[in-house]
C-alpha positions in Angstrom: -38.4 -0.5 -6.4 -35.6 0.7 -4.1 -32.4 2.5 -4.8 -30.8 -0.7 -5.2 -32.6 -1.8 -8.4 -32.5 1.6 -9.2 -28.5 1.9 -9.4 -27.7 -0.5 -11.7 -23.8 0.6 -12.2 -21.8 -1.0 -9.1 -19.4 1.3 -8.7 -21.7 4.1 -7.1 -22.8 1.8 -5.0 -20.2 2.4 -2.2 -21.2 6.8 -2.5 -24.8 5.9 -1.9 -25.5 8.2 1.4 -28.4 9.7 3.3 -29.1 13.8 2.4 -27.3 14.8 6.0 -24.1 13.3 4.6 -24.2 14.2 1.1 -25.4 17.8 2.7 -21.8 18.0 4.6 -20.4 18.1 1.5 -21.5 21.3 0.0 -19.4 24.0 1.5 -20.5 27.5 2.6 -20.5 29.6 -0.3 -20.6 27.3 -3.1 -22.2 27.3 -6.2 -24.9 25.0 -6.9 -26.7 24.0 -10.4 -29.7 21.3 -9.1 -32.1 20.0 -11.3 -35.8 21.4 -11.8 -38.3 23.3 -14.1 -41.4 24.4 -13.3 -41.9 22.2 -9.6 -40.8 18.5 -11.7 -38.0 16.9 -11.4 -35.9 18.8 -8.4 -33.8 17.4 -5.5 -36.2 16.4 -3.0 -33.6 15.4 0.0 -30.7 17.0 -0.5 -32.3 21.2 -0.3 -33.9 20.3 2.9 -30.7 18.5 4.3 -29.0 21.7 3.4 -31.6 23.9 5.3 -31.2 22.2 7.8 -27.3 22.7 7.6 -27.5 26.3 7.4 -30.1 26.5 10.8 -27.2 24.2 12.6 -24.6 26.8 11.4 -26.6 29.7 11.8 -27.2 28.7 15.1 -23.9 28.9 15.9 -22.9 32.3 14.3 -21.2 31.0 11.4 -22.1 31.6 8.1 -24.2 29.2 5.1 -25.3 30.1 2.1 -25.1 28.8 -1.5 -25.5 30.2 -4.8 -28.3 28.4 -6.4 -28.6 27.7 -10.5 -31.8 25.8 -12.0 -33.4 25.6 -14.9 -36.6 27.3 -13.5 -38.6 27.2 -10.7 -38.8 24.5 -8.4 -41.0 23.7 -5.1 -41.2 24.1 -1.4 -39.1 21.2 -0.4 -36.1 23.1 -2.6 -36.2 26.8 -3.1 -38.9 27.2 0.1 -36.7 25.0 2.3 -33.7 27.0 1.6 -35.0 30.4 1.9 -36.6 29.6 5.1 -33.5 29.0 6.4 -31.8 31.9 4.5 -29.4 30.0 2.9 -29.3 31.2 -1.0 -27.2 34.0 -1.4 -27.7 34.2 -5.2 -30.5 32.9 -7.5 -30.7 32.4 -11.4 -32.2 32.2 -13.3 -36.4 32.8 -12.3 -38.5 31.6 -9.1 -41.8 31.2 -8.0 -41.1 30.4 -4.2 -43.3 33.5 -2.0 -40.6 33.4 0.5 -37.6 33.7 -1.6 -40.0 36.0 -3.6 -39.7 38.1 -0.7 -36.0 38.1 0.3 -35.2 38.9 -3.7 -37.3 42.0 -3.1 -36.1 42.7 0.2 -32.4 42.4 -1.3 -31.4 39.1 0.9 -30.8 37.1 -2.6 -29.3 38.5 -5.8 -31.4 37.5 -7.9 -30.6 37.3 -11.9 -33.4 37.5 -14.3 -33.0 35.4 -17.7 -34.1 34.4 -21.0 -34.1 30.4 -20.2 -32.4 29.2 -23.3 -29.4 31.5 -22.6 -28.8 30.5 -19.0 -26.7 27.0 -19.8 -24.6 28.9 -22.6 -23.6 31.5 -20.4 -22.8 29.3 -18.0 -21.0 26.6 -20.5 -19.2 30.3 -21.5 -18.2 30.7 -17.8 -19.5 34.2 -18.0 -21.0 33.2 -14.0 -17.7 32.1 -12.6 -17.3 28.3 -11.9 -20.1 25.9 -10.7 -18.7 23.7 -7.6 -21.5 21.3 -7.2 -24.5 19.7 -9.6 -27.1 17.9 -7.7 -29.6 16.3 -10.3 -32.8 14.0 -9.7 -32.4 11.2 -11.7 -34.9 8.1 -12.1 -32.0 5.6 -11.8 -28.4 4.7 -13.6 -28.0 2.1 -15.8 -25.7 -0.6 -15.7 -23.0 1.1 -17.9 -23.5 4.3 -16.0 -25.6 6.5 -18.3 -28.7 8.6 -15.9 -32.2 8.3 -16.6 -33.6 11.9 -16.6 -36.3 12.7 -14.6 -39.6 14.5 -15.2 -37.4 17.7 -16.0 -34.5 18.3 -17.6 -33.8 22.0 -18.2 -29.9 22.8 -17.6 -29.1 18.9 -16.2 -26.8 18.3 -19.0 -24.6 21.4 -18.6 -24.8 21.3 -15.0 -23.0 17.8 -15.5 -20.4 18.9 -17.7 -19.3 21.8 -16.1 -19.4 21.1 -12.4 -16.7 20.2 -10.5 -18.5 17.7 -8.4 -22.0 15.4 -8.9 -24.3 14.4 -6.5 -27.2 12.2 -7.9 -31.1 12.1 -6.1 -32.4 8.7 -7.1 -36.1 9.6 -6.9 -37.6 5.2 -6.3 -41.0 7.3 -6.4 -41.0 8.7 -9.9 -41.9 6.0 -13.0 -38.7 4.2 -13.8 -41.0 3.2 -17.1 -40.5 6.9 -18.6 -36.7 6.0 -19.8 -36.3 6.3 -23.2 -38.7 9.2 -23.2 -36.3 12.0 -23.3 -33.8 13.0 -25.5 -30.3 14.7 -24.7 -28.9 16.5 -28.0 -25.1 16.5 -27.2 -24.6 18.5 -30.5 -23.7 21.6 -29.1 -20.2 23.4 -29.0 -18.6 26.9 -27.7 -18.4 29.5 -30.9 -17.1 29.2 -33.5 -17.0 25.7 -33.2 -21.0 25.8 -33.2 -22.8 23.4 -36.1 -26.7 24.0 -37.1 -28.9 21.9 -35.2 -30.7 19.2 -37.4 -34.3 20.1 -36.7 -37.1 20.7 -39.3 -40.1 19.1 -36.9 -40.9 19.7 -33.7 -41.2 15.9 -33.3 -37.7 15.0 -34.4 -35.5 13.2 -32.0 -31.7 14.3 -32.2 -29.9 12.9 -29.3 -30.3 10.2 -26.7 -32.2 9.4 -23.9 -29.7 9.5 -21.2 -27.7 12.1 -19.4 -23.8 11.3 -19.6 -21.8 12.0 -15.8 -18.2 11.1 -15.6 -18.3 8.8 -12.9 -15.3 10.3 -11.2 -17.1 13.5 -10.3 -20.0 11.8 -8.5 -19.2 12.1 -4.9 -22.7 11.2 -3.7 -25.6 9.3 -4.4 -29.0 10.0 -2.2 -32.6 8.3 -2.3 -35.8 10.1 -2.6 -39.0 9.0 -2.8 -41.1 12.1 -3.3 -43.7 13.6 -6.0 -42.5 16.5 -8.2 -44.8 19.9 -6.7 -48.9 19.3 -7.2 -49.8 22.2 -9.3 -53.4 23.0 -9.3 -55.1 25.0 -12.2 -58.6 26.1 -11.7 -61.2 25.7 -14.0 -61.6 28.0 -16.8 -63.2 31.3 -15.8 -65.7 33.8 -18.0 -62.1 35.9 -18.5 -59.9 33.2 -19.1 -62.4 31.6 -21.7 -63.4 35.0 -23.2 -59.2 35.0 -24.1 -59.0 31.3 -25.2 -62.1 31.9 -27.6 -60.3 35.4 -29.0 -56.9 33.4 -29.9 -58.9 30.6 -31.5 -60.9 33.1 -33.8 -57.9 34.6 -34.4 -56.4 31.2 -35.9 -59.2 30.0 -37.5 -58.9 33.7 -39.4 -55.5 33.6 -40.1 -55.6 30.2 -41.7 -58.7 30.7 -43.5 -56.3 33.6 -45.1 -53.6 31.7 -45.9 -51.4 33.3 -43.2 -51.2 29.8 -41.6 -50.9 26.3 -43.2 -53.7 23.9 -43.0 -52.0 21.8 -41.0 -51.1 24.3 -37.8 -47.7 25.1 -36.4 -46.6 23.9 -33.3 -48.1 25.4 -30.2 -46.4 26.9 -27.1 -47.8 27.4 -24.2 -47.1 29.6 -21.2 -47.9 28.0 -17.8 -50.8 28.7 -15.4 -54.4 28.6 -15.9 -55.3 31.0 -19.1 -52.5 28.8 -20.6 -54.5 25.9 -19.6 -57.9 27.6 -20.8 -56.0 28.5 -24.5 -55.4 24.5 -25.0 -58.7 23.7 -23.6 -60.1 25.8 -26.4 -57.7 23.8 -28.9 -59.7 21.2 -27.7 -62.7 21.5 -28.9 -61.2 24.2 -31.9 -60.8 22.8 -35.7 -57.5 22.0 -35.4 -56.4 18.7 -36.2 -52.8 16.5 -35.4 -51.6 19.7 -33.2 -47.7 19.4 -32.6 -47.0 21.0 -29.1 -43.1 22.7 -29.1 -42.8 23.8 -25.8 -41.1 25.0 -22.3 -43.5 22.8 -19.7 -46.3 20.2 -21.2 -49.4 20.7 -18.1 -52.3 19.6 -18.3 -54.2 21.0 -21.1 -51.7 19.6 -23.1 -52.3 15.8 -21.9 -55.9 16.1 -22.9 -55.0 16.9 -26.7 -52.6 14.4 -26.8 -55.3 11.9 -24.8 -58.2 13.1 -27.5 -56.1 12.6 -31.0 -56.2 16.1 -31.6 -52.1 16.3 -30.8 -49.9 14.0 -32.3 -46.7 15.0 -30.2 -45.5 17.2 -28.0 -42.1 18.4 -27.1 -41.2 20.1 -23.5 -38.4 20.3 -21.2 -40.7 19.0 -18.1 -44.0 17.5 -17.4 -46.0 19.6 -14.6 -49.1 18.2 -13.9 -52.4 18.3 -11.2 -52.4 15.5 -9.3 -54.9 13.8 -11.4 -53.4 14.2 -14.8 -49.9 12.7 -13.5 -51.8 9.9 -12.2 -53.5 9.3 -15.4 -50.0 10.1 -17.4 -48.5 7.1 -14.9 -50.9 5.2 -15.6 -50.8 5.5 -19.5 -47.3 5.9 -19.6 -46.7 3.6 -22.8 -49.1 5.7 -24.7 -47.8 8.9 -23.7 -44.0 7.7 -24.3 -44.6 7.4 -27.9 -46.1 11.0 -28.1 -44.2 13.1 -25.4 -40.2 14.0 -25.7 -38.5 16.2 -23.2 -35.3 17.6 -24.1 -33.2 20.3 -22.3 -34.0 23.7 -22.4 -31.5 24.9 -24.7 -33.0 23.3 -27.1 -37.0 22.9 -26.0 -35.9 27.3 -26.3 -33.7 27.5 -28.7 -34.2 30.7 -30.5 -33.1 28.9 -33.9 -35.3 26.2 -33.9 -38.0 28.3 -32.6 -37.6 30.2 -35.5 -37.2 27.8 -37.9 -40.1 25.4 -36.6 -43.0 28.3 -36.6 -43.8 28.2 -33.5 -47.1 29.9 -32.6 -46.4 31.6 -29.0 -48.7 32.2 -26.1 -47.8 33.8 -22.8 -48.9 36.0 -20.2 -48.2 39.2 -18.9 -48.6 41.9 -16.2 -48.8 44.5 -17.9 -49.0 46.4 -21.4 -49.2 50.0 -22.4 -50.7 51.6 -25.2 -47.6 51.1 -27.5 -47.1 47.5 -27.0 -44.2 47.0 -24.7 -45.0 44.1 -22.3 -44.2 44.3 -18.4 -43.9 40.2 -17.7 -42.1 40.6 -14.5 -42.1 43.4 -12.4 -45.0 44.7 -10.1 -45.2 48.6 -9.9 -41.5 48.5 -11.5 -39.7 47.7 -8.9 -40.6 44.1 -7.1 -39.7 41.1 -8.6 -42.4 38.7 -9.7 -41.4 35.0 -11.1 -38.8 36.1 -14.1 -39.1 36.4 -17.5 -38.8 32.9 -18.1 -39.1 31.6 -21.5 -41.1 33.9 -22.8 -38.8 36.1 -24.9 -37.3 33.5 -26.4 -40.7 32.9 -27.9 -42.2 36.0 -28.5 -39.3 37.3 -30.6 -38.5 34.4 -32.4 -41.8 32.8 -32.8 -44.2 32.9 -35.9 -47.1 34.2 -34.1 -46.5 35.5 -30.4 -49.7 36.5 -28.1 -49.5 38.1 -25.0 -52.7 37.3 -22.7 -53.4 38.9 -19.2 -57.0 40.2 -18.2 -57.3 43.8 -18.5 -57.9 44.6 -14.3 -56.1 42.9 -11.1 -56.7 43.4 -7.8 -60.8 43.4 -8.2 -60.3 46.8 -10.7 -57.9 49.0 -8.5 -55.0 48.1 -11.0 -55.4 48.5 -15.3 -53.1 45.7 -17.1 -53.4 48.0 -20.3 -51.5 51.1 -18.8 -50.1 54.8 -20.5 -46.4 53.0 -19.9 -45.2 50.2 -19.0 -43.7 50.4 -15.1 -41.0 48.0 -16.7 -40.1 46.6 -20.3 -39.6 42.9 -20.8 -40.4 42.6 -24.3 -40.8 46.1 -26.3 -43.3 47.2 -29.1 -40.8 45.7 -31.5 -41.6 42.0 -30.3 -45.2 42.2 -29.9 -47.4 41.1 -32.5 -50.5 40.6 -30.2 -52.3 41.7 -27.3 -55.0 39.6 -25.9 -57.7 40.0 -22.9 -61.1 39.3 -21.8 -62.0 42.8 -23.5 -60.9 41.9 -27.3 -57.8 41.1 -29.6 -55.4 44.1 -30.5 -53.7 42.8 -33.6 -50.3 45.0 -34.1 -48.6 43.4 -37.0 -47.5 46.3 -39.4 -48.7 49.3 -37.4 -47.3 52.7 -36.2 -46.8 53.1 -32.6 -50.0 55.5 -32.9 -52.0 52.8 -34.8 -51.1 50.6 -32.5 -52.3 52.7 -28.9 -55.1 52.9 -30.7 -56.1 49.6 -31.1 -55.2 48.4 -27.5 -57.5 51.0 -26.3 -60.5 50.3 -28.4 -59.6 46.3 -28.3 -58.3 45.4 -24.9 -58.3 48.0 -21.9 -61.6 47.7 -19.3 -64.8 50.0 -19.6 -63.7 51.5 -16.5 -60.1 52.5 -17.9 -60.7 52.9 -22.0 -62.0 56.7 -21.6 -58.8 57.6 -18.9 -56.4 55.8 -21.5 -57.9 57.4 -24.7 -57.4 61.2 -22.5 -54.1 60.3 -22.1 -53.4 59.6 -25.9 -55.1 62.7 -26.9 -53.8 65.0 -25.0 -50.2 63.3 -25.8 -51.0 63.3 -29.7 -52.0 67.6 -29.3 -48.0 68.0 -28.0 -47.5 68.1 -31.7 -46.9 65.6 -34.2 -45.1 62.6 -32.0 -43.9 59.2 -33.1 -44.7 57.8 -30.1 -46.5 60.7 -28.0 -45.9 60.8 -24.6 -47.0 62.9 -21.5 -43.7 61.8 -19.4 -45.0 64.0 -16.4 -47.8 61.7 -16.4 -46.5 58.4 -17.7 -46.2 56.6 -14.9 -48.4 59.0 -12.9 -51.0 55.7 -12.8 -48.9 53.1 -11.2 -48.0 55.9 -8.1 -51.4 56.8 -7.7 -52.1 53.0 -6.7 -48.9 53.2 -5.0 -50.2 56.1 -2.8 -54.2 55.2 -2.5 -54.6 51.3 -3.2 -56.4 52.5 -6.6 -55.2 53.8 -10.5 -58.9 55.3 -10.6 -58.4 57.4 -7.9 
């Protein structure tokens, strides 16, 4: 199906352009809001058009870049295109890209780390300054000019509201079948004129399930006929499953207490591959019609919706292996009765996060002894990915893990550490701490209950006795609320710093 049957409404038929010209329209120094969360459902034409732009001006001593707004991360074709040709001046609000990676730690992008469900208020609040251009994949238009979202649609709806401009990506490659899967709550309003949002399941639909442009902003329409980014998790590993099987006991425990309802609260799930190994060990857990109530629905996800053991799940974006999105494509009429994406101010919202129960899992760099968690920051001062979503979840949520193994880099670095080299989430929204070691469980204890436990429960052989030194020899200062060596606090993270090794 071309772009033709894909536009339905005539009168963008005369603004539909190739990427060069829609590219000529975005001025040096603009600011940009384009579609995208977690590699689905990004511009796939226009970024590279862009780069392209910027090596042309470049070339010729004259300046290009943008300021670039998503909902999260996106893929090569869009945030790798643009840093190759150094054209992103400014980045919000997280990013896995290596290359921009680098240039945010090189100080080449100003980059501006955020909790995800705040990033459309603030923006809607004009606390960033005005937005000149939104340029959002869509899966087609209808006929009375409503969008059909795509596989993502994190900050779409605010990007369409407050730009000054639109330029649509008609993605012919994506599954036109997926409309009526999402749904756009347009409930919202700036303070005070704000009204609760009517959620009491995570499978409630509150809005529609199409984006709303005003057709006198769109300046440009553009094909693409691309994938969203193949993201490959590996198989399970002895760590990964060693974690999954911790957080199960830990469930099955909590409900046989009565802490948790027989029927479980919705899940969330972090992204990457011990995320992945947590769901696989739903899977075959005792855990019956599962309700997923989350940032990104990957793979793991599919396979308890595929087995009967999830009933729904809600996301912002589907990212998917290769294989599952051709087995989602291929399914899609079962999976549109069981899947709805909304955007990320509400798939985040700290309210309904809240009010739902949702049971949050997420991964880490590092923790120390006290339970503040390091989620972005190697060695304190080099940006990772971003804190992402995971803060919105781990204050708000009813349960909130935090999983990492206990070692990186082949035991030259302890992810249990005396401080933490930076502080995402402090002691004071951790409840758990999770790796292949054990389960510290820090609900209702004292800062020097709690060291205690993440020693004995999750730091490595190699580190536990080094750690527990520490602690003492803090704790014999005197009697401490939180005892602290600070002439050694950090002393671990410079040692690697200086010989490659903590342990040396």
């Amino acid at each position: 199906m071309g772009i033709a049957e894909r536009v339905r409404f005539s009168q963008f038929h005369n603004r539909i352009m190739d990427a060069a010209a829609a590219a000529a329209l975005i001025p040096h120094g603009a600011t940009v809001g384009m579609s995208g969360f977690t590699g689905a459902g990004y511009p796939k034409a226009l970024p590279q058009a862009m780069a392209e732009r910027a090596q042309a001006e470049h070339a010729q001593g004259r300046p290009y870049k943008i300021n670039l707004w998503t909902g999260a991360s996106t893929a090569p074709e869009c945030d790798g295109a643009l840093s190759q040709a150094h054209a992103i001046g400014q980045r919000l609000p997280f990013n896995t890209d290596p290359l921009a990676r680098q240039q945010i730690n090189a100080g080449e992008i100003d980059f501006i780390d955020m909790h995800l469900s705040h990033v459309a208020q603030h923006a809607w609040f004009g606390f960033f300054g005005k937005m000149n251009v939104a340029v959002i994949e869509v899966l087609g238009v209808t006929a009375d000019g409503l969008l059909i979202p795509s596989t993502a649609i994190g900050n779409n709806k605010t990007w369409l509201e407050i730009a000054d401009q639109v330029i649509l990506e008609v993605n012919t490659k994506l599954p036109g079948a997926m409309e009526g899967m999402h749904d756009i709550y347009y409930g919202t309003a700036i303070p005070p004129r704000r009204m609760p949002i009517s959620m009491t399941h995570a499978d409630n639909r509150i809005g529609e399930p199409y984006l709303k442009v005003d057709p006198a902003k769109v300046i440009a329409v553009v094909e693409t006929h691309g994938s969203d980014r193949n993201n490959v998790f590996n198989a399970p590993d002895a760590d990964s499953n060693l974690i999954a099987s911790a957080i199960i006991d830990f469930l099955t425990h909590e409900m046989q207490a009565g802490r948790l309802p027989k029927q479980m609260l919705p899940i969330q799930s972090g992204v990457g591959n011990v995320a992945n190994a947590v769901l696989a060990g739903l899977l075959h857990g005792p855990f019956e019609q599962l309700l997923g109530f989350t940032e990104v629905l990957q793979d793991g996800m599919l396979d308890l919706l595929r087995a009967g053991k999830m009933s729904r799940a809600s996301a912002t974006a589907i990212s998917l292996s290769a294989q599952a999105f051709e087995d989602f494509e291929k399914n899609l009429d079962f999976y549109r009765s069981r899947i709805i994406l909304r955007p990320q101010e509400i798939s985040n919202h700290p309210e309904l996060v809240r009010r739902l129960g949702v049971i949050a899992m997420n991964s880490m760099i590092e923790a120390d002894i006290y339970g503040n968690i390091n989620s972005t920051h190697l060695m304190g001062s080099s940006m990772m990915n971003g804190i992402g979503g995971s803060g919105d979840f781990a204050r708000n949520g009813y349960l909130s893990f935090f999983v990492t193994p206990s070692v990186a880099k082949g035991g030259k670095i302890s992810c249990i550490v005396p401080m933490c080299s930076h502080v995402d989430h402090t002691e004071h929204d951790t409840q758990i701490i999770v790796t292949e070691q054990g389960l510290a469980d820090l609900r209702g204890l004292s800062p020097k209950q709690r060291a205690k436990v993440v020693i004995e429960k999750c730091a490595h052989p190699s580190y536990r006795p080094m750690l527990q030194d520490y602690f003492d020899r803090a704790c014999a200062k005197g009697a401490l609320h939180t005892p602290h060596l600070l002439t050694e606090a950090l002393s671990w993270h410079q040692r690697f710093l200086d010989t490659g090794d903590m342990r040396v």
